[in-house]
C-alpha positions in Angstrom: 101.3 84.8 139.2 102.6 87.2 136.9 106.3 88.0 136.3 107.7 91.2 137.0 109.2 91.0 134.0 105.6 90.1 131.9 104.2 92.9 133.7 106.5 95.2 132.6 106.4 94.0 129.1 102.3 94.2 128.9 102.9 97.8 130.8 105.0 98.7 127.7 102.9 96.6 125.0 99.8 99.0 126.5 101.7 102.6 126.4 102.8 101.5 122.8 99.3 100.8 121.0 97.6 103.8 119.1 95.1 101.3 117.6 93.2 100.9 121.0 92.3 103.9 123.4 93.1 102.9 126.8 90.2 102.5 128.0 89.5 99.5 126.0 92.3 97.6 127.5 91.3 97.1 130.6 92.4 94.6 133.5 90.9 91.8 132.8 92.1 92.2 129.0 95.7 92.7 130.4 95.2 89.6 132.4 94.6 87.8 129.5 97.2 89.2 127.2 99.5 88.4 130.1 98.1 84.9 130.8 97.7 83.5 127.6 99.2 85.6 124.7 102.9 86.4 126.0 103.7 83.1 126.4 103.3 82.4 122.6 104.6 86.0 121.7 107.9 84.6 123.2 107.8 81.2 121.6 110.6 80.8 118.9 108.9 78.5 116.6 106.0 81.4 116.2 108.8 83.9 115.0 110.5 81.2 113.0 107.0 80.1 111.7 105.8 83.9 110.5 109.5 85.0 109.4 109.7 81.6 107.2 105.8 82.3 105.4 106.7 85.7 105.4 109.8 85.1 102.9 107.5 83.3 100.6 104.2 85.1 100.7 106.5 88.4 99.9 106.0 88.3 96.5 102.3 87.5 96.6 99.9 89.4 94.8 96.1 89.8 95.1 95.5 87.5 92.7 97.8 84.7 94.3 95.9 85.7 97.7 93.1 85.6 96.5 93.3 81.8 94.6 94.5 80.6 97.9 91.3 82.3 100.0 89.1 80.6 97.3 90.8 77.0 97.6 90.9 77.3 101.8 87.2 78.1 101.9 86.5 75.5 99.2 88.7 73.0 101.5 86.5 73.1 104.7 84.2 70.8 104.7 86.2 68.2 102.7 88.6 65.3 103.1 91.1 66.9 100.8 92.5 69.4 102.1 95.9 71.1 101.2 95.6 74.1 101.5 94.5 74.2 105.0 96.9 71.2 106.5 99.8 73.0 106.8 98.3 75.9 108.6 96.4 73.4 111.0 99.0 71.0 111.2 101.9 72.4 112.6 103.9 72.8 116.2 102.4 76.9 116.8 98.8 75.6 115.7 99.5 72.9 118.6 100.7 75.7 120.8 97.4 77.7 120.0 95.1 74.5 120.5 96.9 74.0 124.1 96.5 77.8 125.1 92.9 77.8 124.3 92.9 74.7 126.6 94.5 75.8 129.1 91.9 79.1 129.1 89.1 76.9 130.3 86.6 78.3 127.9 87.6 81.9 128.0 89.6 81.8 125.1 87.3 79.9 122.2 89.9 80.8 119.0 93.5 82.0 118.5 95.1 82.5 115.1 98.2 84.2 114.2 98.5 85.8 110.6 101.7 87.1 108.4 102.6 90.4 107.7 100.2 89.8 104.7 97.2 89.0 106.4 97.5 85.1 105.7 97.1 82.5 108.1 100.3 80.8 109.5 98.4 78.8 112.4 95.2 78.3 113.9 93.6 76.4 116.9 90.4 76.1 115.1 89.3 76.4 111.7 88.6 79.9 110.5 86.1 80.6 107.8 88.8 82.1 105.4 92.4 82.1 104.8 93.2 86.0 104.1 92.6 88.3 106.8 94.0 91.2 105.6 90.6 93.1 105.2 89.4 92.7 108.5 90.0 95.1 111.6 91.8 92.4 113.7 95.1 92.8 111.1 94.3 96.4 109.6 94.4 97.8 113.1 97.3 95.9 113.9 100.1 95.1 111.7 99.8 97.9 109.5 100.1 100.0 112.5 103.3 98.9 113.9 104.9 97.1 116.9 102.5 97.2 119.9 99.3 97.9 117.9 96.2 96.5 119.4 92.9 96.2 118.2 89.6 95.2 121.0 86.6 94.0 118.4 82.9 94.7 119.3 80.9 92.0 121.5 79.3 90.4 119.2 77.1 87.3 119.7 78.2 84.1 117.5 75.6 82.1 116.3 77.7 78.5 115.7 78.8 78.9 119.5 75.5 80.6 121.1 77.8 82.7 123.1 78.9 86.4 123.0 82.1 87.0 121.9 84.4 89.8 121.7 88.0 89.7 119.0 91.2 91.0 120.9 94.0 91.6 118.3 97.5 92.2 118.5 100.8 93.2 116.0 103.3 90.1 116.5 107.0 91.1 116.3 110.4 90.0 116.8 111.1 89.9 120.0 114.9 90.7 118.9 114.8 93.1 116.5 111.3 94.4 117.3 110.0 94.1 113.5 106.6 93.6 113.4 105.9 90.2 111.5 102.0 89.8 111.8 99.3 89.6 113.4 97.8 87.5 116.7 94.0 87.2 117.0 91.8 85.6 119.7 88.2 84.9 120.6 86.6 85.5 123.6 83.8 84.1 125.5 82.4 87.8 126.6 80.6 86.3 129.5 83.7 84.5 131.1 85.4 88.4 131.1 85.3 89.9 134.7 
């Protein structure tokens, strides 16, 4: 059951995103924002996690962004791979893993990226390290504390299911500062 306290939060994460007309978040989106999102919205290593790869991908340029895009795509596949590790290997990428667990199949990806578009934790592999071109992080971070973007349904080919992108600014819950970005995937089918 849903705190009164969640609710009100996902009430005011709603009335607070231009990137999504309401229509598009609709209840069974909210149910899973409220399910499986605010829990990791409100877990400190995630803030201390973005905050801490903000403060060194600051200074990045496109050029550094771009060398690291190259060596994660490069990595996948392979039995070296440092560029990826500490992205996949760390306690919010375990807390991402678990949620998507926990969704019994509704949730089939989560990934959280920095205020730069970067990855700071996965539960599965994505196919590139920068997101910062795509929708999911333009029509979020950029945008501001409570931005929300709702992708297309699309159908995925590796999973053979259809599959629709919900995306969502990540701030401090303190200060309110937006600090990135929180994407998942999910299974179309399994939404009421």
């Amino acid at each position: 059951m849903v705190s009164e306290w969640t609710a009100l939060a996902v009430g005011a994460l709603f009335f607070l995103a231009p990137a999504a007309p309401a229509a598009e978040i609709d209840a069974p989106l909210q149910a899973v924002i409220a399910q499986y999102v605010q829990p990791i919205l409100e877990d400190p290593q995630l803030i201390a996690a973005m905050k801490a790869q903000n403060a060194v991908t600051a200074g990045y340029d496109d050029a550094k962004i771009g060398e690291l895009d190259s060596k994660w795509q490069a990595e996948i596949g392979s039995t070296m791979i440092p560029t990826i590790t500490p992205v996949w290997d760390n306690p919010v990428s375990d807390a991402l893993r678990a949620q998507v667990d926990m969704s019994g199949g509704l949730i089939k990806e989560m990934f959280v990226m920095d205020a730069r578009g970067l990855n700071v934790a996965v539960s599965h592999l994505t196919s590139d390290y920068w997101q910062g071109d795509e929708e999911k992080y333009l029509e979020t971070f950029p945008r501001g504390a409570g931005a929300i973007h709702v992708g297309a349904i699309e159908f995925d080919e590796s999973t053979q299911v259809y599959t629709q992108q919900l995306s969502l600014t990540v701030s401090d819950p303190q200060s309110g500062e937006p600090l990135g970005a929180l994407t998942l995937g999910l299974d179309a089918e399994m939404l009421p």
